[in-house]
C-alpha distance (Angstrom), angle and dihedral (degrees) to the residues before:
residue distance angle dihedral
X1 . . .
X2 3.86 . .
X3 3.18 121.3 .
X4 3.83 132.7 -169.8
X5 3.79 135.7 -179.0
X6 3.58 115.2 -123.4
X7 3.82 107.7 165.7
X8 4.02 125.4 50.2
X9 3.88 127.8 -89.4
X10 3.66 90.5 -140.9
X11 3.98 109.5 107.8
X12 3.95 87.7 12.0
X13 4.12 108.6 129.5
X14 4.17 109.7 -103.0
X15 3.82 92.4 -106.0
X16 3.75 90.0 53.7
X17 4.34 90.5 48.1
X18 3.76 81.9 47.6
X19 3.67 93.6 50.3
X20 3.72 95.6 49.3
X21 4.40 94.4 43.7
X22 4.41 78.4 52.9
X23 3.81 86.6 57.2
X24 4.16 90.7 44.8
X25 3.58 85.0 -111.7
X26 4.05 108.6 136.7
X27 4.49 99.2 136.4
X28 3.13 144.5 44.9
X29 3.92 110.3 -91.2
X30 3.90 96.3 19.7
X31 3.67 112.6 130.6
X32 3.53 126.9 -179.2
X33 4.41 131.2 -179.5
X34 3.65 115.6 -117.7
X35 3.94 126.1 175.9
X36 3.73 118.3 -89.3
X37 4.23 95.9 -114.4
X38 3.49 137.3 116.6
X39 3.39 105.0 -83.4
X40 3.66 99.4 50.2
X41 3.77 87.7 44.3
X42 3.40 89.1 51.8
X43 4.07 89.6 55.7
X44 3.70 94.1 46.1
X45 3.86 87.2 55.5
X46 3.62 85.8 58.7
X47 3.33 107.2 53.4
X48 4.03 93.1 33.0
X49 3.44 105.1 134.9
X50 4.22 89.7 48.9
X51 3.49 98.0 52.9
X52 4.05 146.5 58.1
X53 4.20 117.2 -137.6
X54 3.59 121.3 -154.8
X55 3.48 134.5 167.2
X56 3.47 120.9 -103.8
């Protein structure tokens, strides 16, 4: 799955900053592919509202 950050850290709680620097994510516009499992699932649920999902 790729994933891309499309809204800023800044304001975000620490777990959720934490979440996103896990995923590789630390700008606006970076993307980066993870697998499609649990885990990563489970991050992207986190940090929903901050970031775009797309299929890869």
């Amino acid at each position: 799955m790729k994933i891309k950050l499309v809204k800023s850290l800044i304001g975000s709680k620490k777990d959720q900053i934490a979440t996103a620097y896990a995923l590789g994510l630390r700008k606006i516009g970076d993307e980066t592919t993870q697998p499609d499992n649990k885990a990563t699932q489970g991050k992207v649920t986190k940090i929903r509202h901050l970031v775009e999902v797309t299929e890869a």
